[in-house]
C-alpha positions in Angstrom: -50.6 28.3 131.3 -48.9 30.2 134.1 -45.5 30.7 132.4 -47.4 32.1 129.0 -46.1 35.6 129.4 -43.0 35.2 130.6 -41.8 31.8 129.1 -38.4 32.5 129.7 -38.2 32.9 133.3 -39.5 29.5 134.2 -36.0 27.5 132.5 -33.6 30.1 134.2 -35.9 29.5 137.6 -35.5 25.6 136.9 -32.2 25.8 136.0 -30.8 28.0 139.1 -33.2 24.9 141.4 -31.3 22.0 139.7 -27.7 23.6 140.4 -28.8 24.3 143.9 -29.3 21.1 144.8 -26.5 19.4 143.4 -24.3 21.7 145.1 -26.4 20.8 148.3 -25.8 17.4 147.9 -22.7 17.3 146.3 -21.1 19.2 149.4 -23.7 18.2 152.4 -22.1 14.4 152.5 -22.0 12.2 155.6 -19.4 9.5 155.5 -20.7 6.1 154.1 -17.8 3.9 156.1 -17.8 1.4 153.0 -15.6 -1.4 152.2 -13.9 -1.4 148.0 -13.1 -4.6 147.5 -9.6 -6.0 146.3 -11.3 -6.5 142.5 -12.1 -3.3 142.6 -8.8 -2.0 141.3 -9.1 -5.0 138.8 -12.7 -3.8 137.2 -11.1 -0.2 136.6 -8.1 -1.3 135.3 -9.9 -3.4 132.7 -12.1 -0.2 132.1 -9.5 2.0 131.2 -7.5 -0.9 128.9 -11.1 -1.4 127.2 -10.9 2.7 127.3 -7.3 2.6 125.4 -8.4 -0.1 122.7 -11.5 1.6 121.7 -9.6 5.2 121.4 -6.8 3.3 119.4 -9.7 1.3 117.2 -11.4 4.3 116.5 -8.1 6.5 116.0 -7.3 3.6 112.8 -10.7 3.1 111.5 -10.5 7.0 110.8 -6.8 7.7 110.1 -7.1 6.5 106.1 -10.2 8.5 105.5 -8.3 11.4 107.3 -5.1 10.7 105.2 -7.5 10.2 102.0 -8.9 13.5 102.5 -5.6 15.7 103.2 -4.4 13.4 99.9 -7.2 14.9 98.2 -6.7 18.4 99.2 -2.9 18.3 98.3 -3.6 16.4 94.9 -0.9 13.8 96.3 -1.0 10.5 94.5 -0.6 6.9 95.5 2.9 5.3 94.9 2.1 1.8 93.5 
């Protein structure tokens, strides 16, 4: 193994080679003269409402384990 001795050098190496590139491509672009169709703005907009009901779904599956445990930690009891 080449990298024995010096085992950390070869991550910062890889590393410092991965962000290169991306920046290389990331700002080396050529324009791609393409068409967004009209549904376009129809597929997002039913990705951020399916964004917005899983949030809320998750925010209520967890609020009464959440309000259980600050119960708990308070010693408040249940009104029946």
């Amino acid at each position: 193994m080449q990298y024995a001795k010096n085992s950390n050098l070869f991550p910062k190496k890889m590393k410092f080679i991965q962000i290169f590139f991306f920046l290389y491509f990331l700002f080396s672009y050529n324009h791609a003269y393409a068409y967004i169709d009209p549904g376009t703005g129809g597929i997002l907009l039913q990705a951020l409402l399916g964004l917005v009901a899983a949030v809320g779904a998750y925010i209520t599956l967890y609020w009464r384990k959440f309000k259980n445990f600050v119960n708990k930690i308070f010693k408040i009891k249940k009104k029946d």
